[in-house]
N, C-alpha and C positions, 0 to 999 in steps of 0.2 A: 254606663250600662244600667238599663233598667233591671232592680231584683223587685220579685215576689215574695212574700213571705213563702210560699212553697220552695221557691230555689232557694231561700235563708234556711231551711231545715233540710231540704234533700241533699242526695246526692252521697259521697262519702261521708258520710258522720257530716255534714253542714259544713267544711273548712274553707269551700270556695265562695265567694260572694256573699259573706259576710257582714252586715252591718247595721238594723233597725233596732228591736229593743234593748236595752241594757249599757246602750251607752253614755257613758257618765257626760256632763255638760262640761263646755269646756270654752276656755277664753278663745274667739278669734282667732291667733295668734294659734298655729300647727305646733304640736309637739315633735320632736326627735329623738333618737335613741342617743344617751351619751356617751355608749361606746359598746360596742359589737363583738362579740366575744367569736371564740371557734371550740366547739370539743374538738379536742385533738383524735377524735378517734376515725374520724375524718379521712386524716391521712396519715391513718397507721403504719401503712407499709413503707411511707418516706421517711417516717418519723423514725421506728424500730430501726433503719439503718443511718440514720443522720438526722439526730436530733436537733441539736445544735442548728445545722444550714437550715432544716426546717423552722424550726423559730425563726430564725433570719430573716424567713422566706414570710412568713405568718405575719412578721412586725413591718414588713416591707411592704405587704398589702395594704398595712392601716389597721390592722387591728391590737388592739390594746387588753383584752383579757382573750385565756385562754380556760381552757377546763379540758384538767389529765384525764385519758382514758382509753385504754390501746394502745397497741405499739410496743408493749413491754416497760413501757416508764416504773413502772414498780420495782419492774427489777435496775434500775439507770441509778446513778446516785444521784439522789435529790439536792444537795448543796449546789452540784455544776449546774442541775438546771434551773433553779432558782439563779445563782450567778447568772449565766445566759440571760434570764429574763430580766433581772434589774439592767443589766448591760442595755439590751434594747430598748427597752421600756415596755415592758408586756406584766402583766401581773396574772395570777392563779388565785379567786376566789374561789372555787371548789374543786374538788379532783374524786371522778369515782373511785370506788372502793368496793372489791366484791365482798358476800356475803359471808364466803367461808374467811375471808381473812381476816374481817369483822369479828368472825369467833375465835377464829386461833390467835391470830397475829393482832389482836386490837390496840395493844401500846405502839409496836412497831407504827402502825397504820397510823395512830397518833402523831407520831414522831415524822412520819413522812409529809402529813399533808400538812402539818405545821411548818416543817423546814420548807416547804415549795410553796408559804406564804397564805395557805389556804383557811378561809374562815370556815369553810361546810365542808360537811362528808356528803356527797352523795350514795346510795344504793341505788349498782346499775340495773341490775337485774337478777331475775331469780330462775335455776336450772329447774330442769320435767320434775323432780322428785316433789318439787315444793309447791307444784300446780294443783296436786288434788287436792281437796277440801283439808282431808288430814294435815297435809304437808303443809299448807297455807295456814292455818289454823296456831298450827307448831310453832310456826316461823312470826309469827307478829308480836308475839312476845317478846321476842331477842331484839324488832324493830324499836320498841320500846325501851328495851336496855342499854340496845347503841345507841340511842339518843339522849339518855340518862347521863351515860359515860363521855361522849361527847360533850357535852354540857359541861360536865364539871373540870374539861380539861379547855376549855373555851371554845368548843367548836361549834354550830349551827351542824341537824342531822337534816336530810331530806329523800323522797325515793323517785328515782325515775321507773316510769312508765314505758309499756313497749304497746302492745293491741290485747294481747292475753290476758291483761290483768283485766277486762272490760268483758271480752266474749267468754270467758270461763266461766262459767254461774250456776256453780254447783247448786242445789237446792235451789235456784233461782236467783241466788244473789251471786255477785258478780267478784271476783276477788277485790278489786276496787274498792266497792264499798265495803269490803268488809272489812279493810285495811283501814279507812277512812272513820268506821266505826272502832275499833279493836286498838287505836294506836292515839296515843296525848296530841290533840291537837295543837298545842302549845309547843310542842318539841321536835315532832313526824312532820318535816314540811315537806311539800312535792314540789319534784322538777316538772312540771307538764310539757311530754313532747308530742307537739301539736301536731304532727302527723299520725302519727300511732293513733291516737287517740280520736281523729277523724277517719283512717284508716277502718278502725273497729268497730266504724259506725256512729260514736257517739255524736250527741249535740253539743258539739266543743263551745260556742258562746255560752250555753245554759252551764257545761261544767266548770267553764271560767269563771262563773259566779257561784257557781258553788263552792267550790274549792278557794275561793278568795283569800280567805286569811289563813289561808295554808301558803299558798305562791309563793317559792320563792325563785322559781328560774323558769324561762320555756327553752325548750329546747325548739329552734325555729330550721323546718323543711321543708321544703314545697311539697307541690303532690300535681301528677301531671294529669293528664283527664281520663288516662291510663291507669290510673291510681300508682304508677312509679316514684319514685321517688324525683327531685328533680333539685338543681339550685334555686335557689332563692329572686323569685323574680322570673322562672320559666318554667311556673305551674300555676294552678290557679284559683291558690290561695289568697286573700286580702287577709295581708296580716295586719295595714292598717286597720282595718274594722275591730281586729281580735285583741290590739291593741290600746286602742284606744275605749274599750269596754272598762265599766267601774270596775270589774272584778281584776284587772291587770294593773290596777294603780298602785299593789305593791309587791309587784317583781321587779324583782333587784336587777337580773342578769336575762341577756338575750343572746345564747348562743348556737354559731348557724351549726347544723349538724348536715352531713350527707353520710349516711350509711356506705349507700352504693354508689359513691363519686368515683368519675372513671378517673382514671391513670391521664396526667400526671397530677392531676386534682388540683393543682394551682390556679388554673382557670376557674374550674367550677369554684371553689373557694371565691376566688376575685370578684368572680359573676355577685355571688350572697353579699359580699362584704359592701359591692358596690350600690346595689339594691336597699338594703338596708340602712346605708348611712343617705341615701338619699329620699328616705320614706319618711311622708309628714304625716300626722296623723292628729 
């Protein structure tokens, strides 16, 4: 497919046809992902009633990390599913964490994402209270605390992203950057989910580079021409491109998300998982 520089900036925030500047030089030789992770928030609704069969079901597709988030796993005891997952073979490098339990319940929070094997806390998102300038303002201070506290208990902090935190720009500035300003860049790393964030318009190759040595995970969704959501591989995203950009060379973690995956979601899941492990890039 021939792209324009016009069609590498337009469109939804740039996410689709993807791929001229900023991509790092690379050997011949296509890279691959080493392994595909899923938020589980995905398939919350299977999950919240059968945890368990759903890992089964997750580890049976081929996939090998997951990331806690929905479903009620909070409230699950975290040993059995830890067990469960060594069982299969699936591991949990990070598991979101809301905000408020962040402040009340932060040792517990501790305790949980340690026992389910996890090195990072993610922050998944932030409620209307915390949108305005005030409320945002308030709230990045604490961002910097949890990842203070996290630290010393051995954990990596990071925050995902939804579309708000980009088109909100009170005063002009956008809560994004002011989080990107206002928080340790050393210790505040971001999940970039790469739909959101082309969703909102941005120039997600330009903010891949910018954000570089923040990266520590994408959250990976299609996006349909609808701008719907879509599995992985039937929208028309080039995540190789977004991929293969110097600013992705140090993300750790690639896991597929679908917000809005229909019922029984096991396909759509399969569709991403299948897509992905056969993307060179």
């Amino acid at each position: 497919m021939m792209i324009s520089r016009r069609n590498l900036l337009a469109g939804a925030g740039g996410v689709a046809g993807l791929a001229l500047a900023g991509v790092s030089a690379r050997p011949a030789a296509a890279a691959q992902l080493k392994a595909v992770g899923l938020q589980l928030y995905t398939v919350r609704d299977i999950f919240s009633k059968d945890p368990v069969g759903t890992l089964e079901q997750v580890a049976r597709i081929g996939y090998r990390e997951v990331e806690f988030g929905g479903g009620g796993y909070d409230a699950m005891d975290p040993a059995m599913l830890r067990k469960t997952m060594d069982r299969i073979g699936l591991r949990a490098p990070s598991v979101h964490i809301g905000y408020d339990a962040l402040l009340q319940k932060f040792d517990q929070s501790v305790v949980m994402a340690k026992t389910l094997g996890a090195d990072t806390v993610v922050l998944p998102y932030m409620t209307d209270e915390h949108r305005t300038e005030a409320g945002w303002q308030a709230a990045l201070p604490n961002f910097n605390r949890f990842a203070e506290g996290l630290k010393k208990a051995g954990l990596g902090f990071a925050y995902h992203n939804h579309d708000f935190e980009f088109t909100n720009k009170p005063g002009g500035v956008s809560l994004y950057e002011r989080l990107l300003k206002a928080t340790d860049p050393a210790l505040v790393k971001v999940e970039l989910d790469l739909y959101w964030a082309g969703f909102a318009g941005e120039d997600v190759p330009g903010l891949i580079d910018r954000v570089a040595d923040r990266l520590y995970a994408y959250h990976v969704k299609d996006m349909r021409a609808d701008r719907k959501m879509a599995a992985v591989g039937e929208g028309t995203t080039d995540f190789a491109a977004l991929f293969k950009r110097k600013g992705s060379a140090g993300v750790q973690h690639f896991y597929v998300e679908n917000d809005q995956a229909p019922a029984p979601y096991i396909p759509d899941i399969t569709t991403s998982y299948r897509t992905l492990s056969a993307l060179r890039f």
